[in-house]
Structure formats: structure tokens, C-alpha cells
N, C-alpha and C positions, 0 to 999 in steps of 0.2 A: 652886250649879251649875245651870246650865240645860240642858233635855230636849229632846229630838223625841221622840213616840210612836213607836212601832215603825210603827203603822197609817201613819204620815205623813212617814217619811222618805226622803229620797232614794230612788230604787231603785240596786240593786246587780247586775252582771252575773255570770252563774251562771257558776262556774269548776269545771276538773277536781277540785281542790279539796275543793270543796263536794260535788261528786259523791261522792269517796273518805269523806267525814265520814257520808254517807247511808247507803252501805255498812255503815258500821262502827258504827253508831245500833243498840241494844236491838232485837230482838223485839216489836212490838206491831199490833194492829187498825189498820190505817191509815183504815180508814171510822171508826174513834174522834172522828177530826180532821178536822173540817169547815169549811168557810168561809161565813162571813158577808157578806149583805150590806146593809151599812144606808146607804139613802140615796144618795150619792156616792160612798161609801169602800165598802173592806171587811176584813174581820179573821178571826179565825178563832178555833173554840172546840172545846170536849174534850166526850163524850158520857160520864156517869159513867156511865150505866146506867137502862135504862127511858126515862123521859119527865123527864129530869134531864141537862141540859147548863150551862157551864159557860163565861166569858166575862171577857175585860178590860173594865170600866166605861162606860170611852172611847170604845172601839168604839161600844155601844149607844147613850151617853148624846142623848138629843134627835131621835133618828134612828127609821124605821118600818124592822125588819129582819126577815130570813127566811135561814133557816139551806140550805144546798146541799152536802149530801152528794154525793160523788162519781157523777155519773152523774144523778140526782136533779135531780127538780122541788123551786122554792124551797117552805120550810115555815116558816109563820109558828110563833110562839112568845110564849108570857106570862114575864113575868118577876116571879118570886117573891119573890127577895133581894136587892135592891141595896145594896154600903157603897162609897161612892165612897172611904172614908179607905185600903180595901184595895184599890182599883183594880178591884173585883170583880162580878160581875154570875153569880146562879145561876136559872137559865130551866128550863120545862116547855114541853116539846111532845109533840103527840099522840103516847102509847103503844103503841110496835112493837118487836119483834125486830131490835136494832141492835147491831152491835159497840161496845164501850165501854174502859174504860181504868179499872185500880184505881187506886188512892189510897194512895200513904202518906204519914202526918202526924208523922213523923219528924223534916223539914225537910231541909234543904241541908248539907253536912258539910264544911268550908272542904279546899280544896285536891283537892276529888274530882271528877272528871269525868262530865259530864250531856250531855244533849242536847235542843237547842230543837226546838222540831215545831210547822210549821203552813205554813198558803199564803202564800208570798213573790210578792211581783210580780203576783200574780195568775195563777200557776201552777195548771194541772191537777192536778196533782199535790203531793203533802205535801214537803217537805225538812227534815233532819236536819240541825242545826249544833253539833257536840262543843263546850264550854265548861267553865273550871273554875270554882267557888265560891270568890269571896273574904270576908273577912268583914266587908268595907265593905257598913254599910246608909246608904240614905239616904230623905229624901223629895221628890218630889217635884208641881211644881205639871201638872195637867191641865185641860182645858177642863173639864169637871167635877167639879173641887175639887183640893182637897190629896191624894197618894196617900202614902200612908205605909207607914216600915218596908220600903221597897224593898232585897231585897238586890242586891249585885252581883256580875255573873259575868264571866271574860274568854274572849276567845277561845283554843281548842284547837286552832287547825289548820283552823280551817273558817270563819274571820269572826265576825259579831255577826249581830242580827238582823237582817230584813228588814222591809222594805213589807210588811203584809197577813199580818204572824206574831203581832200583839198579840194577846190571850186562847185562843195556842197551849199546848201543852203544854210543861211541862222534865220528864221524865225521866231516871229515875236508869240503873243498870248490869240490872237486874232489869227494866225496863221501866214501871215504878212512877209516876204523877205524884207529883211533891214539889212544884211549883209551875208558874205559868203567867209568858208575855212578857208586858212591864208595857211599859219604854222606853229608847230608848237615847238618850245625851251628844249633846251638840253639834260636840263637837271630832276627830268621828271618827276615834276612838281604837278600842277594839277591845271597849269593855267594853257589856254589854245589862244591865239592870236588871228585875228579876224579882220577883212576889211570892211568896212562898213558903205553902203552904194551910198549915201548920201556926198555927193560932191565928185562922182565919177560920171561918166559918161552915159551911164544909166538915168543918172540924178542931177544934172548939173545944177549949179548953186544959179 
């Protein structure tokens, strides 16, 4: 099967929709969810807590980036972790009093309903898109390697991902990360591919 990145796909227009899914999205820090930008492109990443943030691969790979919290001047970042095999990238930037997002390393629970979070289009603002867990994994190919273990999710009522959601968050019903946008199909269909932290270096087994 062949990908588009989330980062690089078509753009989609915001519908009522989309809005009602926002709505209906978890409890959580929305300064958690910031966007990135490297280079040409841009993506978006999760703040664990402290000087610990949280990224798709792809996004970063080969590109000079800086993170843009809401409202906020761009902020450079080093990066700690890279496993291009989990689509993953874990960054440090300077040490402040930041809204963040917990983690659970539980994983994705097939047939339960989540929600993707991050900058589509290049939006001000964060959007929510409900999705259920199926239990097709797959892998597959990114400009920076093979990503592997992707699972996949389909749409709940609110679409797939977007442009500029890839190293967003999926949260569960508790507000919880379980996983981050990895990529979605070619044949736009309805389904986004996700990696799940459980077994990454976030999570390890």
C-alpha cells in the first residue's frame, strides 16, 4: 500500500463537521499542542512535560525547525531521540512552565473511539478529529526510512487527518496520549495511520 504523510497531503476544507468532532474531543491543555516549523513544511508536536517534546520523524527529518506555541515567538530545539523505524522524534527545549499532556502506554484498544489533535492547514488553532482503532497494522515507506508497526484508525464522523497534523497527538476518552499522526492512504479513503507510544521509547515494553 502506498502513503502520503499527513504533513503532505492534500489540504481538506474545514466543515461543520469537523467543528461538532472538536466539541466533542477530551478535556485537555491545548498549549500541549504546538506546531512546527521546519523548513518549507510544517507539523505539529505534543509537550510531555518540562523541556520534553514529542514529534513525527518526518516532519524533522533533514529540515532546521522551531517549535510555535500559540501566540509565541519561534523556539529552537535539540533533539535527543530519533527512531525513524517508529516514525518518532523525542526533543528538548529550553526549561519553562508549559502546559503538557500525560501519556499512557497502554496502547490503542480496537474498535474504541479517540481523537487526533494538531494544526491542520495551517490553522491557528488545534482541531479535534474522533476516529475508531482498527486492528490493521502496517508499514510503511517515508522520506526518512521505513516507519514501522503503524496502526490504523478510521474515521468517526469527523474525516482522517489533515495537512500539518503529523507528530500530533491521538488521545483517548480521559484525555490520555496513546499515540501520535504518523500518515494517511492514497486512495482517500477515510482511514489515518498512527503510531502508537506503547513500545517506543517514550513507553518501553
Amino acid at each position: 500500500m502506498k502513503f502520503h504523510l499527513i504533513a503532505l497531503a492534500a489540504a481538506s476544507v474545514m466543515t461543520a463537521g469537523v467543528a461538532h468532532a472538536q466539541s466533542a474531543a477530551p478535556s485537555f491543555s491545548e498549549g500541549a499542542v504546538v506546531r512546527l516549523k521546519c523548513g518549507m513544511g510544517t507539523g505539529s508536536a505534543v509537550i510531555l512535560g518540562g523541556d520534553t517534546i514529542l514529534t513525527a520523524n518526518h516532519v524533522v527529518s533533514g529540515d532546521t525547525c522551531s517549535m510555535w506555541p500559540a501566540g509565541a515567538r519561534g523556539e529552537a530545539f535539540e533533539i535527543v531521540t530519533q527512531d525513524p523505524a517508529a516514525d518518532l522524534v523525542v526533543a528538548r527545549v529550553a526549561d519553562a512552565e508549559r502546559p503538557s499532556l500525560s501519556v499512557s502506554c497502554d496502547g490503542l484498544v480496537t474498535g474504541e473511539r479517540y481523537w487526533l489533535v494538531g494544526y491542520a492547514n495551517k490553522m491557528e488553532r488545534t482541531i479535534s478529529i474522533p476516529v475508531v482503532a482498527t486492528d490493521r497494522v502496517v508499514n510503511a515507506r517515508m522520506p526518512s526510512g521505513v516507519a514501522r508497526g503503524l496502526r490504523m484508525v478510521e474515521a468517526a464522523g469527523g474525516g482522517r487527518g489533515r495537512v500539518g497534523m503529523s507528530g500530533g497527538a491521538v488521545l483517548d476518552a480521559q484525555g490520555r496520549m496513546v499515540a501520535f499522526n504518523s500518515a494517511v492512504g492514497t486512495d482517500w479513503g477515510s482511514e489515518t495511520y498512527v503510531k502508537e507510544l506503547k513500545g517506543t521509547p517514550v513507553c518501553p515494553a
